[in-house]
C-alpha positions in Angstrom: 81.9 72.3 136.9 80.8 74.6 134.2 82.8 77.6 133.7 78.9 79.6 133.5 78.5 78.3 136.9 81.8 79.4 138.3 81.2 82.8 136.8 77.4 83.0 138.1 78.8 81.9 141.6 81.1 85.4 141.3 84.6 84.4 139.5 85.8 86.5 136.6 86.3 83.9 133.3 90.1 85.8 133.6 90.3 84.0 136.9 88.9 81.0 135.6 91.3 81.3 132.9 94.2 81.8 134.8 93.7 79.1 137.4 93.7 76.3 134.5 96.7 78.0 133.0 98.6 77.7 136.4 97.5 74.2 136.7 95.1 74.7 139.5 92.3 73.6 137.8 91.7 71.6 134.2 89.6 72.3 131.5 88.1 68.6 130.6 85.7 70.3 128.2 85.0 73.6 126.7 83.2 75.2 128.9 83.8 72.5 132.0 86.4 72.6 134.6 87.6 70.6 137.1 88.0 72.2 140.1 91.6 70.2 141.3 95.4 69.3 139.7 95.5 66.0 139.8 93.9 63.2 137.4 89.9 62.9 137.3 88.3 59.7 138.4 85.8 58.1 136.2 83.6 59.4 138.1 84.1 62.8 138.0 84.5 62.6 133.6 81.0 61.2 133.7 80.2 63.9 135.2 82.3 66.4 133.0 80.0 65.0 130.3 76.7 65.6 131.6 77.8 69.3 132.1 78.9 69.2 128.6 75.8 67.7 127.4 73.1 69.3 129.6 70.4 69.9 129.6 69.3 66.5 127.9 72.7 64.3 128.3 71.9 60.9 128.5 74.5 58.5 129.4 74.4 55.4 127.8 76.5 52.5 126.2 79.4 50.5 128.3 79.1 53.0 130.9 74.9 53.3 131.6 75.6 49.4 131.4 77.9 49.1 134.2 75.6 51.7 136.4 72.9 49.1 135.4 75.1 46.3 137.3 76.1 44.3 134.6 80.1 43.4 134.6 81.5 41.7 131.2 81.5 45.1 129.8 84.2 46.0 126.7 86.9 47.7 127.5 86.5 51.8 126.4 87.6 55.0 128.3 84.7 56.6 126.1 82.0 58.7 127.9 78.8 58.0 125.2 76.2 60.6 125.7 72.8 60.6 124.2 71.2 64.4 123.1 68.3 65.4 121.3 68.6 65.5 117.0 68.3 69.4 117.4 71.5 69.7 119.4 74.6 71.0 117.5 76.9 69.6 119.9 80.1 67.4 119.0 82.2 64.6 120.9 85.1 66.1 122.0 88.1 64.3 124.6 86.6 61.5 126.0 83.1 62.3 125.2 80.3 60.6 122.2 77.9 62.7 121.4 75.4 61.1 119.3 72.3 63.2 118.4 69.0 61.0 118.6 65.1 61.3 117.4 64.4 58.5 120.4 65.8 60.1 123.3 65.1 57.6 126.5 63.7 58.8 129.4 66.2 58.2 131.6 66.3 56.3 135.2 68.6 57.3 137.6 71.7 55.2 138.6 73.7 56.6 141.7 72.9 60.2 140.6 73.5 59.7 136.9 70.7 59.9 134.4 71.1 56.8 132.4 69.5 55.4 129.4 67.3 52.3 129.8 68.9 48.8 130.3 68.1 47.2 126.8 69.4 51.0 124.9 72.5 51.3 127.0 73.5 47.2 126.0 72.7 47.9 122.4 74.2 51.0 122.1 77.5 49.5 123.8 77.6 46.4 121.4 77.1 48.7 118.2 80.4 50.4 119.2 82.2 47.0 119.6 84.0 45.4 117.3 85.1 42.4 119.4 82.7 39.2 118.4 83.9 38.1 122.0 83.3 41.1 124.0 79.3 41.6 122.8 79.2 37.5 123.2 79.8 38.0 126.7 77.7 41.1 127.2 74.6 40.0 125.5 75.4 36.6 127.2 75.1 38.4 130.9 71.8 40.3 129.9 70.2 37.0 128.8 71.7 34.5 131.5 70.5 36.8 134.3 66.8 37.2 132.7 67.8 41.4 132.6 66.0 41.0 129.0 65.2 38.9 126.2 65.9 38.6 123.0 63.0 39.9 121.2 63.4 42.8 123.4 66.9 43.3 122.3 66.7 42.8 118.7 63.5 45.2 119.1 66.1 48.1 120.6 68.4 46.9 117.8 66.1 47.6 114.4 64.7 50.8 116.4 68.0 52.7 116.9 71.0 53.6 114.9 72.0 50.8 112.1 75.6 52.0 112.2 77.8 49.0 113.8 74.3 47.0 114.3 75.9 43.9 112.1 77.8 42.2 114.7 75.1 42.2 117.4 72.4 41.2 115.3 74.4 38.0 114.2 75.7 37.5 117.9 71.5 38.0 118.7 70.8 35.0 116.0 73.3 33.0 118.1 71.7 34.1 121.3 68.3 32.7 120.0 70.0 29.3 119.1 70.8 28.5 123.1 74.5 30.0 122.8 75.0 31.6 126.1 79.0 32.5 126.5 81.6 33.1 124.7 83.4 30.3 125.4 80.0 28.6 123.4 80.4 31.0 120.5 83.7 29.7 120.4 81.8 26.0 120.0 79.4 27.1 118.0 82.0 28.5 114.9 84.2 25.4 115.1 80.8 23.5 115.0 80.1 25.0 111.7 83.5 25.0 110.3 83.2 21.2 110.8 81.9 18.6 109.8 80.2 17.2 113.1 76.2 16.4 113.5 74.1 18.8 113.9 73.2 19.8 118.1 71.2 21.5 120.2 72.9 24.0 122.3 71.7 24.3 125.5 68.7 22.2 125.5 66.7 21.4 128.7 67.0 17.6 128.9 64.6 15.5 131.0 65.7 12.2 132.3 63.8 8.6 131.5 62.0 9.2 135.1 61.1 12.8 134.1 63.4 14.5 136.1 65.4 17.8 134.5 69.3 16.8 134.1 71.2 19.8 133.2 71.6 21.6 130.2 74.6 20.6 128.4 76.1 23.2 126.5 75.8 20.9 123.2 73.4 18.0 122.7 73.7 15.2 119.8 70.1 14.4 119.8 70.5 11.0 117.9 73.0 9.4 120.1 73.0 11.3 123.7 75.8 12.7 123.2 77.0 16.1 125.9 79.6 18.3 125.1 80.6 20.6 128.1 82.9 23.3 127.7 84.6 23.7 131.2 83.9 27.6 131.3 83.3 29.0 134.6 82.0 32.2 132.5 78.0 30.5 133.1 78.5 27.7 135.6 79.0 29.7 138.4 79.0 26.9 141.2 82.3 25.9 139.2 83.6 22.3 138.9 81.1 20.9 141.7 78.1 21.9 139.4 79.9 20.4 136.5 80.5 16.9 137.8 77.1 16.9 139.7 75.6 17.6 136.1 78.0 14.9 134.6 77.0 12.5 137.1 73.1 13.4 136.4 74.2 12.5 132.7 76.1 9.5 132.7 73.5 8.0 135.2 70.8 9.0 133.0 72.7 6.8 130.2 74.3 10.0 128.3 77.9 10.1 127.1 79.8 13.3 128.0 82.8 14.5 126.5 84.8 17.9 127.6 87.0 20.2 126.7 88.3 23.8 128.3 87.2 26.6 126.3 90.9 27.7 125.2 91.6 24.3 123.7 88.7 25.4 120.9 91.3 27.9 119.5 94.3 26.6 120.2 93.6 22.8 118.7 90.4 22.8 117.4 91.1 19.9 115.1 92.2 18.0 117.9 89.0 18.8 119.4 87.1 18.2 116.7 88.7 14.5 116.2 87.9 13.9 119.9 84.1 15.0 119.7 83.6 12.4 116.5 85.5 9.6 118.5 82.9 10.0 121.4 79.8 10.6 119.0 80.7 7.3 117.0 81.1 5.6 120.4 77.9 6.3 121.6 76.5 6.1 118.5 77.4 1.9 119.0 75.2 2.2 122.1 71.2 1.8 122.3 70.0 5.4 122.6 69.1 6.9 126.0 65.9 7.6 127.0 67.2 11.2 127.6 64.5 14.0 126.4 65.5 17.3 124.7 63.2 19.9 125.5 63.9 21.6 122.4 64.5 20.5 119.0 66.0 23.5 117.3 69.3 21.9 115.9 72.2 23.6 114.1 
C-alpha cells in the first residue's frame, strides 16, 4: 500500500514509521508498505511495483508472460515495469524500471495491467542471457500459434536494442523450423559438423499423399528422420513418437534417434551414429516421401 494512502486514510507518517520500525509492517519500496510481518508473496511484490510505478506502471517481461499463460519462462525474482520516457523514476529492490517512448496499452491479466503478449516475450528474452531459456520461450509462443515470427522480430527492431542479440539469432532459428531447445541443441551440433544439409521440421507427405509427421530433421536426398526424443513439443509422449515412426518407416523413411541430453554429453558419438544411418539409407532407392519445404541448412 502506499504510505500517501495510509496517511490520506488518517495515519500519521510517524505511525507509519514506527509500525515498520517495530516490524509490524515492511517497507518494500519508498513510499510502499506492506501492511503484515511475514514474507510477501509474488503476488503481493507485483503489486508493490505497480504502487511504485503508478500512475502508468506497466508490467511486462517474464512476469506479464506468465499472466499471459505461457510456462517455460526464465528463472528471475525481478518485477520489470514499463513507464513513460518522462518519468524520473529508478529500479530499486526487486523492481525494473525502464522508461519507454512506446508505452503499450495494457490488457488486463487477473487485475494486473500487463503489456501485450508479443512486448512482454520480447522484453523477457532481451533480459536473458540463457541461449536455452529464450529457445524454449520463443519455442512456446510459436508452437502454440500465440504469435509469429514476423510479429516477433517486428516487437524486436521496434523496442530497446539493448540485449536484442540473442533473440534475434534464436528468431533466425525459429524461422528455419527449430522449435525446442532440445532442437537448438541439434541444430549447433549440426553446424559444428560435418553432416548434410536438412530441413528441420518439414511437413512430409507420404507417396499416397497423406501428411506423416514432421520429423525434427529431414535429409532430403536420402529420407533420412532424425527425432530427438524430447517430450518438450511432443506432448502425447512416446506413443506419438512411435506412431510417427511407424508412419515413417512404412512410408519407406529411415529414422534414427537420440535423447536430447546425449547431444551434449557425446555429440561425436551422435554425430558418428547420424552418418552411419544417412550412408545406410543413402544405399537404398529413395522414398517417395515429399518435404513440404525445401529451406535446408
Amino acid at each position: 500500500m502506499a504510505t500517501a494512502d495510509l496517511v490520506a486514510a488518517g495515519l500519521s507518517s510517524a505511525t507509519v514509521a514506527r509500525r515498520v520500525r517495530r516490524e509490524m509492517w515492511q517497507r518494500l519500496l519508498r513510499g510502499t508498505i506492506l501492511l503484515q510481518s511475514g514474507p510477501a508473496t509474488r503476488e503481493q511484490l507485483v503489486h508493490a511495483a505497480l504502487v511504485y510505478a503508478r500512475p502508468d506502471g506497466v508490467i511486462t517481461g517474464v512476469e506479464a508472460a506468465r499472466r499471459h499463460g505461457l510456462r517455460r519462462l526464465p528463472a528471475t525474482e525481478e518485477v520489470h515495469v514499463l513507464v513513460g520516457e518522462h518519468r524520473r523514476l529508478a529500479s530499486s529492490a526487486f523492481v525494473v524500471v525502464e522508461r519507454t517512448e512506446r508505452l503499450p496499452l495494457a490488457v488486463v491479466r487477473d487485475d494486473v495491467p500487463v503489456a501485450p503478449l508479443e512486448r512482454a516475450v520480447i522484453d523477457a528474452v532481451r533480459r536473458t542471457s540463457s541461449r536455452d531459456e529464450v529457445r524454449a520461450l520463443l519455442a512456446e509462443v510459436l508452437g502454440a500459434r500465440r504469435s509469429t515470427v514476423a510479429r516477433l522480430r517486428d516487437e524486436l527492431a521496434a523496442g530497446n536494442q539493448r540485449g536484442s542479440g540473442l533473440p534475434r539469432e534464436v528468431l533466425v532459428e525459429m524461422e528455419d523450423g527449430i522449435r525446442s531447445a532440445s532442437e537448438g541443441w541439434a541444430r549447433d551440433l549440426h553446424a559444428a559438423s560435418d553432416l548434410p544439409p536438412v530441413l528441420w521440421n518439414a511437413p512430409l507427405i507420404g507417396p499416397d499423399g497423406r501428411f506423416l509427421g514432421k520429423p525434427d530433421a529431414w535429409f532430403d536426398d536420402v529420407g533420412l528422420a532424425w527425432e530427438i526424443d524430447s517430450d518438450e513439443f511432443h506432448p502425447n509422449g512416446e506413443d506419438a513418437t512411435a506412431r510417427r515412426h511407424g508412419d515413417f518407416v512404412a512410408a519407406g523413411a529411415m529414422v534414427v534417434h537420440h535423447r536430447p541430453r546425449r547431444l551434449l554429453t557425446e555429440p561425436q558419438r551422435v554425430i558418428e551414429e547420424v552418418w552411419s544411418h544417412y550412408l545406410l539409407a543413402a544405399t537404398r532407392p529413395r522414398p517417395a516421401i515429399r518435404a513440404t519445404s525445401i529451406a535446408a541448412s
